[in-house]
C-alpha atoms as an extended CHARMM CRD file, in Angstrom:
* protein
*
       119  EXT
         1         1  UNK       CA           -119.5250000000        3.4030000000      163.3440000000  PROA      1               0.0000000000
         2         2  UNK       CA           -118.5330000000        2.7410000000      166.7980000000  PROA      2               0.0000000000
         3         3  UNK       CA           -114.7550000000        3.0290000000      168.1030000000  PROA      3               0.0000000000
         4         4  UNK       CA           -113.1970000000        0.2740000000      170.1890000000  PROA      4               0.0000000000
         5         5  UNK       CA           -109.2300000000        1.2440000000      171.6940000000  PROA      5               0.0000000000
         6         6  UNK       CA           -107.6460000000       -1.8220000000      171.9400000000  PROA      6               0.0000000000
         7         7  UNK       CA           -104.7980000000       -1.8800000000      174.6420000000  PROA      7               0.0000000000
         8         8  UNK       CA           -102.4150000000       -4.7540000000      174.3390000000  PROA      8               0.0000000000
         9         9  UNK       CA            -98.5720000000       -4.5670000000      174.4750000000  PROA      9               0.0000000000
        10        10  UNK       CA            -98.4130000000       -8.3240000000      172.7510000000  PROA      10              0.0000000000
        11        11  UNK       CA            -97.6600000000       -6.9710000000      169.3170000000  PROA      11              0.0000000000
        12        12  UNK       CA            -98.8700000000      -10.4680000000      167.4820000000  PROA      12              0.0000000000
        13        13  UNK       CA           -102.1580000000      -10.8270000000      170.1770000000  PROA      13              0.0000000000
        14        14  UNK       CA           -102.5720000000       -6.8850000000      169.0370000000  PROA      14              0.0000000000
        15        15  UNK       CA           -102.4400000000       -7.0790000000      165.3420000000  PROA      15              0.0000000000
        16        16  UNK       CA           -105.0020000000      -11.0370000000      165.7790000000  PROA      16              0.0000000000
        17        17  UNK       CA           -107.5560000000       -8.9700000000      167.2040000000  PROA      17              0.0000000000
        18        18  UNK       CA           -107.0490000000       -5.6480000000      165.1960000000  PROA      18              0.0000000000
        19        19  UNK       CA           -107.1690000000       -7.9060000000      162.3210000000  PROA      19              0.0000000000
        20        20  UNK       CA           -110.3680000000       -9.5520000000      163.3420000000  PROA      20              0.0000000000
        21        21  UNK       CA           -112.1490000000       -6.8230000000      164.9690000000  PROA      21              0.0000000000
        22        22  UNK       CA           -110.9470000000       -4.5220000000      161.8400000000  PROA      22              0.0000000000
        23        23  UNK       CA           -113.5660000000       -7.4130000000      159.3330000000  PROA      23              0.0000000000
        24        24  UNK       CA           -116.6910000000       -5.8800000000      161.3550000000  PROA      24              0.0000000000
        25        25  UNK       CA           -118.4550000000       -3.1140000000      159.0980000000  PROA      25              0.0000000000
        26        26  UNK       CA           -119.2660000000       -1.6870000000      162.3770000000  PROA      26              0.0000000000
        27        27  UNK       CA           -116.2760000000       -1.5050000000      164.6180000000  PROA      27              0.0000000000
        28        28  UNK       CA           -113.3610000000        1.2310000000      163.9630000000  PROA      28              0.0000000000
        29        29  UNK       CA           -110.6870000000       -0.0910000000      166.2680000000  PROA      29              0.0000000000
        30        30  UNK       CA           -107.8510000000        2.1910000000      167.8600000000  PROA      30              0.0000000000
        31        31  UNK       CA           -105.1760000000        0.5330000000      169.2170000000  PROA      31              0.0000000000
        32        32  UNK       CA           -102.3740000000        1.6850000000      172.1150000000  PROA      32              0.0000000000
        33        33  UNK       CA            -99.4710000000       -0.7720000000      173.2320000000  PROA      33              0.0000000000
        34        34  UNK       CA            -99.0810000000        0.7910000000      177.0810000000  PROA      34              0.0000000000
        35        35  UNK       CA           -101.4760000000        2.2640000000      179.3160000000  PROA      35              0.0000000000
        36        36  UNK       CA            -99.6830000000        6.0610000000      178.7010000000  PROA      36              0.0000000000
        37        37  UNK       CA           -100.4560000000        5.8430000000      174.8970000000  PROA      37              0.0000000000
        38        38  UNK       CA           -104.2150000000        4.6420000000      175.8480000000  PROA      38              0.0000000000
        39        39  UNK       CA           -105.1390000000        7.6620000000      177.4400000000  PROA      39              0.0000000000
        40        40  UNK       CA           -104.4240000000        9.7490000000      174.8680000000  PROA      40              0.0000000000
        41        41  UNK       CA           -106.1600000000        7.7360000000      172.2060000000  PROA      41              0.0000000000
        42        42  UNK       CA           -108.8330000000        7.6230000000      175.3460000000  PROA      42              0.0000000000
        43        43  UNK       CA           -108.8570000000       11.5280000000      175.1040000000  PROA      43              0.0000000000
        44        44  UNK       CA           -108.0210000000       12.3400000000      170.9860000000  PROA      44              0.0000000000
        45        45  UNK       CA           -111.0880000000        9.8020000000      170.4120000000  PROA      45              0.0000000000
        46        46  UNK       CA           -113.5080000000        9.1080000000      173.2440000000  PROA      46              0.0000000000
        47        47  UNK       CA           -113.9480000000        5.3110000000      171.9050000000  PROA      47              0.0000000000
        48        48  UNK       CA           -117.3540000000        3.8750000000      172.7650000000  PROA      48              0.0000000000
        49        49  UNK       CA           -116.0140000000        0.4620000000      174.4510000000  PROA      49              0.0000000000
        50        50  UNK       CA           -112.1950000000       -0.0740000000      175.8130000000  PROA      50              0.0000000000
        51        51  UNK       CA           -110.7340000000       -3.4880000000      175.5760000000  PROA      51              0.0000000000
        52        52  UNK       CA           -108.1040000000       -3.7950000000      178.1260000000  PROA      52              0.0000000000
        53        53  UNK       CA           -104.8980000000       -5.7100000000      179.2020000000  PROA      53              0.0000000000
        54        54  UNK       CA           -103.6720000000       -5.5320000000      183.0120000000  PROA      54              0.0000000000
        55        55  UNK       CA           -100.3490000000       -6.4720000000      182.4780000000  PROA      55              0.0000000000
        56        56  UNK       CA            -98.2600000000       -4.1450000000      180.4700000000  PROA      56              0.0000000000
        57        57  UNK       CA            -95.1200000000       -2.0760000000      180.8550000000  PROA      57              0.0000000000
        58        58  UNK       CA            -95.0840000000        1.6390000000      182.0960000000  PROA      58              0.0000000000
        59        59  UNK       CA            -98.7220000000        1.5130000000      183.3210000000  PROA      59              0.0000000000
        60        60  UNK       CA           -100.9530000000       -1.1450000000      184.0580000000  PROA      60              0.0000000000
        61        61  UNK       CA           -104.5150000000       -1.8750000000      182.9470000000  PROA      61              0.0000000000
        62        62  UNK       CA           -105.3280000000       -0.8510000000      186.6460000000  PROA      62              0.0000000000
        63        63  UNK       CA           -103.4930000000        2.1940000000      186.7010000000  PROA      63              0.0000000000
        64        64  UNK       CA           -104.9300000000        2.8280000000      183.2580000000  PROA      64              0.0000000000
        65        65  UNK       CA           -108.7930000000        2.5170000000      185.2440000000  PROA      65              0.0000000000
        66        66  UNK       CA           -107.8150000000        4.4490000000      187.8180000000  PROA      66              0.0000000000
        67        67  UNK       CA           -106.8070000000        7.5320000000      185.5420000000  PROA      67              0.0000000000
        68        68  UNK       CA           -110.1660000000        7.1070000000      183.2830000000  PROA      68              0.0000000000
        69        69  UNK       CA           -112.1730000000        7.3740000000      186.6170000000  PROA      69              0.0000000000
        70        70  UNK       CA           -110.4080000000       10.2550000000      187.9980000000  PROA      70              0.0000000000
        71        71  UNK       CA           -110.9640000000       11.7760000000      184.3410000000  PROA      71              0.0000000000
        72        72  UNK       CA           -114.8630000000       10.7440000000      184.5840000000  PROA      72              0.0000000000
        73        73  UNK       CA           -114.8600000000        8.0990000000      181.5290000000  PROA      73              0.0000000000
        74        74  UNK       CA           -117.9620000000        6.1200000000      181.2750000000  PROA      74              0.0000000000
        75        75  UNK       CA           -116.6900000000        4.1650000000      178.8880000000  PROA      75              0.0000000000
        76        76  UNK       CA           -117.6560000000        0.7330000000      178.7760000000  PROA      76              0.0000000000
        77        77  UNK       CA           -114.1490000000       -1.3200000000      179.7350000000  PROA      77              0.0000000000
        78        78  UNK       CA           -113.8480000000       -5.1910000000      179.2630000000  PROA      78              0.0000000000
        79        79  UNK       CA           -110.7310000000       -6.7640000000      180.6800000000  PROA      79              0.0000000000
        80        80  UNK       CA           -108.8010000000       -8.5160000000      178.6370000000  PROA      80              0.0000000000
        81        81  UNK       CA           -106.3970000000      -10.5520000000      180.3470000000  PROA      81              0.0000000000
        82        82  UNK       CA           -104.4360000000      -13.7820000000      181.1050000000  PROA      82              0.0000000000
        83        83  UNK       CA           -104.1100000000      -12.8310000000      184.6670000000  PROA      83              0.0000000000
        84        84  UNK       CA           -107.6890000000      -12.6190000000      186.8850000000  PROA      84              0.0000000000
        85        85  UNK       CA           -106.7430000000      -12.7650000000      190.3260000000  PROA      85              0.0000000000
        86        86  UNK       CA           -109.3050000000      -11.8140000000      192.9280000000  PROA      86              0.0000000000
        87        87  UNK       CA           -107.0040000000       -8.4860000000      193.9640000000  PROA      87              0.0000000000
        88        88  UNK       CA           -107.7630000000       -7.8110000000      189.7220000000  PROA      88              0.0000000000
        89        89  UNK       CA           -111.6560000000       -8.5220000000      190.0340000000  PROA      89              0.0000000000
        90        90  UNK       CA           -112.2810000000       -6.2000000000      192.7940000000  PROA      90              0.0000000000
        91        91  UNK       CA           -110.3330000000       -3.2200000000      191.4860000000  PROA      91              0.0000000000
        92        92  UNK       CA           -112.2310000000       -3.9080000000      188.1900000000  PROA      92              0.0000000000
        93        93  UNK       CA           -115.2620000000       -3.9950000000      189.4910000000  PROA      93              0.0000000000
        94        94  UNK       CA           -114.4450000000       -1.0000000000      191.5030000000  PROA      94              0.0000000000
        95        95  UNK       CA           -113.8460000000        0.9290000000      188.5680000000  PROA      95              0.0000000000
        96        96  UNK       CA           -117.2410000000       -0.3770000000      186.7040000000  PROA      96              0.0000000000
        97        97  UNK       CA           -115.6950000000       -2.7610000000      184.3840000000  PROA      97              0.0000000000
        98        98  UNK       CA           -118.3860000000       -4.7610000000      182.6080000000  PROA      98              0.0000000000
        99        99  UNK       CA           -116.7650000000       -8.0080000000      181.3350000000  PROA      99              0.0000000000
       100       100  UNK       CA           -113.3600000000      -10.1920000000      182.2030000000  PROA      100             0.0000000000
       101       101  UNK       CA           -111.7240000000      -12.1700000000      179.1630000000  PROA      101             0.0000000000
       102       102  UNK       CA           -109.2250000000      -14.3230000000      179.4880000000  PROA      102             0.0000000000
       103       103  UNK       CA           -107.4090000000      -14.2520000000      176.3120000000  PROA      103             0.0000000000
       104       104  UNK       CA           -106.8670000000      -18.1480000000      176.2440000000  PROA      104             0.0000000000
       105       105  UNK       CA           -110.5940000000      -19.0620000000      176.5550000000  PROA      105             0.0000000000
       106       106  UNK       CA           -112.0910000000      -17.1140000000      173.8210000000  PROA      106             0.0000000000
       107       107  UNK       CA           -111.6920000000      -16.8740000000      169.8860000000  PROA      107             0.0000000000
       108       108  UNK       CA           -110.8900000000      -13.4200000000      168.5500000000  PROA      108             0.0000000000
       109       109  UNK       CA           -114.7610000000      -14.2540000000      167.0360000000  PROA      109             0.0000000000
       110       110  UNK       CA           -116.0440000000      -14.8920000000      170.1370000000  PROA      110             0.0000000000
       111       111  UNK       CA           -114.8270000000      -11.6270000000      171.9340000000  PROA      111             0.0000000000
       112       112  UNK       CA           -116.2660000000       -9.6170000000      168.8800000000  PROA      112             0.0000000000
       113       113  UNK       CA           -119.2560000000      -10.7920000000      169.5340000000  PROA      113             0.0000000000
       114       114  UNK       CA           -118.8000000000       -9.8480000000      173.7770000000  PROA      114             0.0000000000
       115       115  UNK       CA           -117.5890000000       -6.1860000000      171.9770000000  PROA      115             0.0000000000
       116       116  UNK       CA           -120.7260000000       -6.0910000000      169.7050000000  PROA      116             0.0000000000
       117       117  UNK       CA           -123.1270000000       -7.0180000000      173.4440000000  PROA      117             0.0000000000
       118       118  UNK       CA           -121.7030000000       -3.8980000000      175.4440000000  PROA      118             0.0000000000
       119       119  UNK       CA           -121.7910000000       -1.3060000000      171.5980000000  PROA      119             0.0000000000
């Protein structure tokens, strides 16, 4: 079974996609509500994919890449966001990200199926 951290401080958008994700017989999701709380689930569970927000409180979802690079993660890291600015894209691509969601233009079903591409 792979392992998916989900990092979202929108408690409902958290518990849609744990709910969704949580239906795959394949997928254990972890979940973290700030960037502080997803690197130690990052650490406790080396997940095999990392679905990330940018903007959250206490840490960012750019801070958050910066600290899994400087801690060597190779973790596969899809943005998950509202916000793409350019600024975002080239820090994310910086950092090896390997998708950008924006959280309005996809179905929970159609980002498990851009998770189930990168596991």
């Amino acid at each position: 079974m792979k392992r998916v951290l989900l990092v979202e401080d929108n408690d409902f958008i958290r518990k849609m996609y744990l709910m969704k994700l949580g239906k795959s017989d394949s997928i254990e999701v972890l979940e973290a509500q700030d960037g502080p709380t997803a690197l130690e689930v990052y650490q406790d569970s080396k997940p095999d994919l990392i679905l990330l927000d940018i903007m959250m409180p206490k840490m960012s979802g750019l801070e958050v890449l910066e600290e899994l690079h400087k801690r060597g993660s190779e973790v596969p890291v899809i943005i998950l966001s509202n916000v793409m600015s350019a600024e975002t894209r080239e820090v994310a691509q910086k950092y090896g990200v390997v998708d950008y969601i924006i959280k309005s233009d996809l179905t929970p079903s159609q980002v498990l199926e851009k998770i189930e591409k990168y596991i």
